[in-house]
C-alpha positions as a LaTeX table, in Angstrom:
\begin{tabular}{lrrr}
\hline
Residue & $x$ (\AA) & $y$ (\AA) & $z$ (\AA) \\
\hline
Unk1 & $-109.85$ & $-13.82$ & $-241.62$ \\
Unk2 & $-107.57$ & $-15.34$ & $-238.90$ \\
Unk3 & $-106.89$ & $-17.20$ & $-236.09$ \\
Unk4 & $-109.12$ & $-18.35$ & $-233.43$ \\
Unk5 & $-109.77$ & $-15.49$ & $-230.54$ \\
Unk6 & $-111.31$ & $-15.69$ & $-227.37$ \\
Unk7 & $-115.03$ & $-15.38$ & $-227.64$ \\
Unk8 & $-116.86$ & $-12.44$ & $-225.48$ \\
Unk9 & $-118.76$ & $-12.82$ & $-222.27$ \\
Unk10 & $-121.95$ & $-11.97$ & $-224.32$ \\
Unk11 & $-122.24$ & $-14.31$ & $-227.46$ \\
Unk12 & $-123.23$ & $-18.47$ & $-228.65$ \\
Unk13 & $-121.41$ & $-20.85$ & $-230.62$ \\
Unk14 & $-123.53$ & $-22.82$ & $-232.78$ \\
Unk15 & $-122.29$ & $-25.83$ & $-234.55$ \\
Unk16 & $-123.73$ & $-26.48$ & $-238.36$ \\
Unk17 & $-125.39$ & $-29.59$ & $-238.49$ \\
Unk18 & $-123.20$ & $-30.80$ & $-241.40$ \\
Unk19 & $-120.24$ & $-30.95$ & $-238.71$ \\
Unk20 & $-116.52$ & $-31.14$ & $-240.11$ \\
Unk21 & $-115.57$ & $-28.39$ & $-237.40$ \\
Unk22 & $-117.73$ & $-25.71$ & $-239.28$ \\
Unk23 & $-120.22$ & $-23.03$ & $-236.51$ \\
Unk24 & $-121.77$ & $-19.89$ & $-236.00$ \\
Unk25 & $-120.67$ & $-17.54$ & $-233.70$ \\
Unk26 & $-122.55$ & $-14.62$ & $-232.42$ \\
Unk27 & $-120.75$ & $-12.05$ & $-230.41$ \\
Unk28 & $-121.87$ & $-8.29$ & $-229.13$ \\
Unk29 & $-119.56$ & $-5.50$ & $-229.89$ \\
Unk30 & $-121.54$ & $-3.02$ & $-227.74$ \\
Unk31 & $-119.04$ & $-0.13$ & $-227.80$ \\
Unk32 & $-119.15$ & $-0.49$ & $-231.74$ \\
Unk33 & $-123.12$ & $-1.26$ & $-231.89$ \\
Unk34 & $-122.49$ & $-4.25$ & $-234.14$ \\
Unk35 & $-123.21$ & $-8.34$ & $-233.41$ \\
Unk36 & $-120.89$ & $-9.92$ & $-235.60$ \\
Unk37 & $-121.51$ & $-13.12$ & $-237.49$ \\
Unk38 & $-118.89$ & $-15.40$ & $-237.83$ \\
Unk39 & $-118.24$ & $-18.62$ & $-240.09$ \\
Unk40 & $-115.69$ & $-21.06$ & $-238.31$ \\
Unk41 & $-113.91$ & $-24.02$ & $-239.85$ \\
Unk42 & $-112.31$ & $-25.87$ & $-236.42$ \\
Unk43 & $-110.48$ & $-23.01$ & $-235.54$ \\
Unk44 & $-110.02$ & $-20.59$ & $-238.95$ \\
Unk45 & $-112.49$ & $-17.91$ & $-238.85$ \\
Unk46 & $-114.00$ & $-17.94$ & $-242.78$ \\
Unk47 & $-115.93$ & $-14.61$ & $-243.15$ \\
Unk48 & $-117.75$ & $-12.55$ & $-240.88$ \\
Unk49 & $-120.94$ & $-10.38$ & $-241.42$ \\
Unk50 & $-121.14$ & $-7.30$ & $-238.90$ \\
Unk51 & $-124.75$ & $-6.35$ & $-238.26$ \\
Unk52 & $-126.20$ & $-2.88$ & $-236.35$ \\
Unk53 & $-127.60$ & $-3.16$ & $-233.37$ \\
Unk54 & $-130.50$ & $-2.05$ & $-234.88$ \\
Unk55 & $-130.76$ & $-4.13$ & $-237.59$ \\
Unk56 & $-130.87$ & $-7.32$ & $-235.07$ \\
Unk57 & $-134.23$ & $-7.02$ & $-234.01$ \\
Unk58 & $-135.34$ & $-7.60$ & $-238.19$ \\
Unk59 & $-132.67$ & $-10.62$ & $-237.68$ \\
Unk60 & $-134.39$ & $-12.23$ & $-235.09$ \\
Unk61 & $-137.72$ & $-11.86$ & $-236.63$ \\
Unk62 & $-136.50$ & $-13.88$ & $-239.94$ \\
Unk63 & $-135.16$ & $-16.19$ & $-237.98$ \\
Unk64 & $-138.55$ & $-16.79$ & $-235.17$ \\
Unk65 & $-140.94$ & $-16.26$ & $-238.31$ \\
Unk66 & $-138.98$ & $-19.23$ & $-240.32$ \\
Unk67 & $-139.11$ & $-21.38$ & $-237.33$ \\
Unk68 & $-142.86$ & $-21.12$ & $-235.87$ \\
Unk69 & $-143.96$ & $-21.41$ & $-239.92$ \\
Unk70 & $-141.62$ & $-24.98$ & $-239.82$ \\
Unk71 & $-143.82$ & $-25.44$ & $-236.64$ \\
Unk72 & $-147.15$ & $-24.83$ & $-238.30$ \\
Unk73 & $-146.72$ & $-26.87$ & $-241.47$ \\
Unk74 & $-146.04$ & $-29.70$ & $-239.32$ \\
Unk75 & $-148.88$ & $-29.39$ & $-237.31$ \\
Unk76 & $-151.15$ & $-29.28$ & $-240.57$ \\
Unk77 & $-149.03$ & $-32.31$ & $-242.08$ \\
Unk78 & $-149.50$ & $-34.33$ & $-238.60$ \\
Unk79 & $-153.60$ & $-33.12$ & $-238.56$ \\
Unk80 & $-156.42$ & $-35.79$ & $-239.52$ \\
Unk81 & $-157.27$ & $-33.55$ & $-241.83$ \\
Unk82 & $-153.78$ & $-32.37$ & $-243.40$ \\
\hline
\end{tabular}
């Protein structure tokens, strides 16, 4: 991988809950048609992932569909009756 690089106008950084310097970043590529996936370590980039822009939409979905099922086992766990 390399060195850190300047991250483009369209992307997040998101930091891993662990901490110890490790993210996430997401950045477009539009003239490519990729988002690219990035594992960071303070500022050594550890291994990318480069997805199709088509293949995002199928991303997002795991990701929403893992998160509103966390939300709805909660809310049977905190029911009276759960």
């Amino acid at each position: 991988m390399g060195r850190i690089v300047a991250l483009p106008a369209r992307g997040e950084v998101v930091a891993d809950v662990r901490g110890g310097g490790r993210a996430l970043r997401v950045s477009w590529h539009h003239d490519d048609g990729v988002a690219v996936l990035s594992l960071w370590h303070d500022h050594l980039c550890t291994g990318t992932v480069r997805v199709a822009a088509e293949d995002v939409p199928a991303l997002v979905a795991a990701l929403t569909e893992g998160l509103a099922d966390g939300y709805a086992r909660s809310a049977v766990r905190a029911s009276p009756g759960g």
